[in-house]
C-alpha positions, 0 to 999 in steps of 0.5 A: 577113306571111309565116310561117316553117313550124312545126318539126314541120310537116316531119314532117306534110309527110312522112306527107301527101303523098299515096299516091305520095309518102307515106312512114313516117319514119325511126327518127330522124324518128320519135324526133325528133318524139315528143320535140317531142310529149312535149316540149310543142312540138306544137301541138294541130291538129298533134298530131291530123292526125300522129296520124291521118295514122299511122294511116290509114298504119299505124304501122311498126317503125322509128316505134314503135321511134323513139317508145319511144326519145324516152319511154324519154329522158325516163322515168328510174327512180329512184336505186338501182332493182332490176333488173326481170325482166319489164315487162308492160304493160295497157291495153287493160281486160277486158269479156269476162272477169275480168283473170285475167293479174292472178293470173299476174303475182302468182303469178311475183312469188311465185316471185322474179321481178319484174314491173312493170306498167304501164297505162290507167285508165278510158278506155273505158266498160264495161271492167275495168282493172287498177288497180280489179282490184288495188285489189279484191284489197287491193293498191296502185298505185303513185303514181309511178316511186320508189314503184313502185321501193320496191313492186318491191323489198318486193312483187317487183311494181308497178303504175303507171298511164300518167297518172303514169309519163308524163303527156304519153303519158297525155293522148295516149291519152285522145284517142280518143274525141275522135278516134274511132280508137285511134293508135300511141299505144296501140301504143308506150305498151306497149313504155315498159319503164321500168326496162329489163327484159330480159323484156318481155311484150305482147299485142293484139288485131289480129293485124296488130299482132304483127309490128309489136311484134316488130319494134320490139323488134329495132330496140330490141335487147330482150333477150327479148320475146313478143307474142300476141293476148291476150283482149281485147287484154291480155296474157291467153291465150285458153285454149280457142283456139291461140296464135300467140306471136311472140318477139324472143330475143336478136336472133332472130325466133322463131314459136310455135304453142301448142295449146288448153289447154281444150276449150271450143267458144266462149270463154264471157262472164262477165256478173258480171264480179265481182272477187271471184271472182280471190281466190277463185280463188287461194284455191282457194275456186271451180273455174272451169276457164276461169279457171284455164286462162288463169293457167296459160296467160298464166303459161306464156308469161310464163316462155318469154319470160324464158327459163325453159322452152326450149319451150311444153310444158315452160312450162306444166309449170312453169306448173301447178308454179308455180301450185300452190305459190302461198300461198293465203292470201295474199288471205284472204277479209275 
């Protein structure tokens, strides 16, 4: 007996045809079949084969742009929401350095703005993620969209792991080590921007990713977006190094360059990796100059992307201002 094709066949089709016929889809094919994907209408042979088939191709704009659009459809925020200034997303885990871009976002919720967190929990052995990092400084995480919206509206800042924000991108995600590769999956899960903040943050760890999450973000009309190589592949500069910021404002693409904010000859490697130490840190209790040249310097980004600082010098001016009024004893030490 003959089988009619599967519907998400076509799709496969279009990114194995070989190396003169293979091409990337369509931002509508793109969006069309990440809904099927999310939608639960994928078989699991399928789901592997696009997967990979992606990323022996390299994912494009246009398809990144497509799935976020399909997830963005079918993640809606909660009755009267706030409005969020800035989505920052994490999930790459720290292994290198303690998670000091905690201390940044914390210190721009302080200030008024607020930030909403997203990320993965535990899905790479040896490496800090965001939600133990929280939990070590006496913070929540949130369980769902309407608790991270009431964190939001009393804390000016919520957390909310990828497993409950959207369960389908979550399972896709903890594929890797089954498939041995990271996938796109890893790239659009970061531009969700859940509750549609004008601000959007992103950091990598291949070079090559930035164009391609700049990019998105035009296709997507985001307001405001920056991208860089953060430590580790979280939004974390890396403060002894330049950094190459690339930024989507207001339908322009823009290049930055900001110099080192540190002279250290080699980035150092916390082998304690102990969680203590940020509330020390924020309590001015420990000097780590590393440490707070990284909140410093991811804060200052943070405040150039929502358009606070017209250039990078006057952002880590009011980064430092920032950073100094912080409420010390906010973390008071048990």
């Amino acid at each position: 007996m003959k089988r009619e094709p599967h519907p998400f066949a076509r799709f496969i089709a279009v990114l194995g045809r070989g190396k003169s016929l293979t091409r990337s889809l369509t931002l509508d094919e793109a969006g069309e079949a990440m809904g099927m994907i999310l939608d639960g209408g994928v078989l699991p042979e399928q789901l592997g084969a696009f997967l990979m088939l992606l990323r022996v191709k390299e994912e494009s704009p246009e398809e990144i742009a497509g799935f976020v659009r399909a997830a963005r459809a079918r993640i809606v925020p909660p009755a009267g929401a706030p409005r969020v200034d800035l989505d920052w997303s994490s999930y790459a885990g720290k292994r290198r350095q303690l998670p000091w871009f905690l201390l940044s976002a914390l210190a721009l919720a302080e200030s008024g703005r607020r930030v909403f967190m997203h990320g993965a929990e535990a899905h790479t052995e040896g490496r800090v993620y965001t939600g133990e990092a929280l939990r070590a400084l006496g913070l929540p995480v949130a369980e769902n969209l309407p608790d991270a919206s009431d964190r939001l509206k009393t804390d000016n800042f919520a957390y909310l792991p990828i497993d409950a924000l959207c369960p389908p991108i979550a399972d896709m995600l903890e594929l890797r080590p089954i498939l041995g590769l990271r996938s796109p999956v890893h790239t659009f899960a970061r531009m969700l921007n859940p509750f549609g903040a004008p601000a959007v943050l992103q950091g990598v760890f291949h070079p090559g990713y930035m164009r391609i999450h700049r990019d998105a973000g035009l296709i997507l009309e985001e307001q405001r977006l920056a991208v860089f190589r953060g430590e580790g592949g979280e939004i974390e500069r890396r403060p002894a190094k330049p950094c190459e910021v690339m930024m989507a404002a207001d339908g322009a693409a823009v290049d930055e360059r900001w110099p080192p904010l540190i002279d250290e000859p080699r980035q150092p490697h916390d082998e304690s990796m102990d969680l203590s130490r940020l509330a020390a840190l924020w309590r001015g209790e420990i000097a780590d100059a590393y440490g707070e040249a990284a909140v410093v310097g991811t804060l200052a980004i943070a405040l150039r992307t929502l358009g606070a600082a017209a250039e990078p010098a006057q952002a880590e001016a009011e980064a430092r201002a920032l950073w100094s009024v912080r409420a010390r004893e906010r973390f008071a030490a048990a």
